[in-house]
N, C-alpha and C positions, 0 to 999 in steps of 0.2 A: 707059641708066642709067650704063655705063663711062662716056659721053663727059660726061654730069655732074659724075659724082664727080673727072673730072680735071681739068674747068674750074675746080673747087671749091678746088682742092689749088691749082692754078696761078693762081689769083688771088685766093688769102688771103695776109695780111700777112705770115705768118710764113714763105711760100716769099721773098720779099723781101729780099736779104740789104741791099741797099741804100733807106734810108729818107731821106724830104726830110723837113724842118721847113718848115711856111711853108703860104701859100696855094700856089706851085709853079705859078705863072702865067707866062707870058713867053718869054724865048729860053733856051734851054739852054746852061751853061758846066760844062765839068770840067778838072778841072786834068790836067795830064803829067805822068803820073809819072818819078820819076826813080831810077833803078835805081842811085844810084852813091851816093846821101849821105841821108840822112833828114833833116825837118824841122828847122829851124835858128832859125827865127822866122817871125812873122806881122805883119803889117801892114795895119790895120783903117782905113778911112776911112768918117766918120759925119757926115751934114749938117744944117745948121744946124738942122733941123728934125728932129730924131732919126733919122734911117734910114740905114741901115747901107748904104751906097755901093756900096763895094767890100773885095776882101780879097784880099790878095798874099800866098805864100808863098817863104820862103827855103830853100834846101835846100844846105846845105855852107854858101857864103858868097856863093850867086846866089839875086836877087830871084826868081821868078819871072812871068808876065807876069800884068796886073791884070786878076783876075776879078769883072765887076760895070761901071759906069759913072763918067767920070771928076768929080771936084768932093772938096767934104768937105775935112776938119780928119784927115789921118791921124795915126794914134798905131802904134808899133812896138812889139812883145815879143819879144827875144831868146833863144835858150834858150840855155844854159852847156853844157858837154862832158856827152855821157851825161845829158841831161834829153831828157824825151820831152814832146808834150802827150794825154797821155791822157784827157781828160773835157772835153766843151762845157756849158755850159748859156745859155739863150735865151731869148728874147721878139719874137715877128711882131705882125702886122696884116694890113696888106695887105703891108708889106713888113717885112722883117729889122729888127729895133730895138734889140736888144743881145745881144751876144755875151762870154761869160766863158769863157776856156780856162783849164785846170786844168793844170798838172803831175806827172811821178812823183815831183817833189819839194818837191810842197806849195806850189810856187808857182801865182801867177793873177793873168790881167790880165782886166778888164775892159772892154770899148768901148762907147758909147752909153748908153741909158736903158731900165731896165725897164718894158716898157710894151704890155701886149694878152694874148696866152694863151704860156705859157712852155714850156720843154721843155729835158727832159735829155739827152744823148748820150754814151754811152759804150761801149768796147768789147765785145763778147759772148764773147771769149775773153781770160784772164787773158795779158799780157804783149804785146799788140797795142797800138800807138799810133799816132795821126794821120799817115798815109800823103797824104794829097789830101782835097779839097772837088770838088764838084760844085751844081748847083742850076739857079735859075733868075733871070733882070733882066728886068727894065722900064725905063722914060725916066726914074726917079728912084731905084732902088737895086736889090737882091739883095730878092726877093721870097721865094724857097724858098731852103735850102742842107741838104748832105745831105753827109755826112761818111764818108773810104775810111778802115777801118783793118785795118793789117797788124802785123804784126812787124819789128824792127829791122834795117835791115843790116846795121848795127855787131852784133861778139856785145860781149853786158855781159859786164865782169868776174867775175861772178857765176854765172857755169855752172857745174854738175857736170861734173867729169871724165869722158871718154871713157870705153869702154870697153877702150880699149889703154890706157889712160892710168893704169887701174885696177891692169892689167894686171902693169905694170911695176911700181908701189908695191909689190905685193904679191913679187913677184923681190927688189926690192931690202929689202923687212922683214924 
């Protein structure tokens, strides 16, 4: 009965911290993370026939290398200082067919065409943004893609004060 109830646990979606969108057919890619600059921009290539190719990410003010199959009409989104891309949303088939990344500041770009069963993505804890991609290719695009996210390694402007930091306002009131 234990070896049940732990298979159970270990192979329901919600022990899954990482999820694919897609049918999740093909060769496996994930991106490298990069421990020194957070997302910077994205670079979407979509072929003539709607399908979502490939996808590059920049991190400080390096490409990084193309995840997916080479061809396609690339389109770039840059982000500005302190924007993050916090929220995906989607549409597969057999393969990837449009991708919208959202902003924390209300920006969005869109690539390709909405077109087959859709899906949303977004972080599970408040203040986490797109760290990496992962998924899966075939001979003609990104079949699966499944999204890392983390917290920034920039701090925002925007923190509460330490606890020393508290500390000393209070000395010097």
């Amino acid at each position: 009965m234990l070896l049940w109830l732990t298979l159970a646990v270990l192979c329901s979606t919600a022990c899954w911290a990482d999820q694919m969108y897609g049918n999740a057919r093909g060769t496996y890619f994930s991106s490298t993370p990069d421990n020194t600059n957070d997302i910077s921009g994205i670079r979407v290539s979509v072929s003539p026939i709607g399908i979502i190719r490939s996808v590059q990410l920049r991190y400080g003010s390096n490409w990084s290398r193309i995840y997916g199959v080479s061809g396609g009409r690339a389109q770039e989104f840059l982000l500005g200082p302190d924007e993050y891309i916090i929220g995906l949303v989607g549409s597969h088939r057999i393969y990837i067919r449009y991708l919208v990344v959202y902003t924390n500041l209300g920006r969005w770009a869109p690539f390709g065409k909405e077109s087959g069963y859709t899906f949303t993505a977004s972080p599970s804890d408040p203040g986490k943004i797109l760290t990496g991609i992962f998924g899966r290719i075939q001979a003609l695009g990104i079949t699966g893609i499944g999204l890392k996210w983390d917290y920034p390694l920039s701090v925002p402007p925007s923190q509460p004060p330490t606890t020393a930091q508290n500390k000393e306002k209070e000395k010097t009131s």
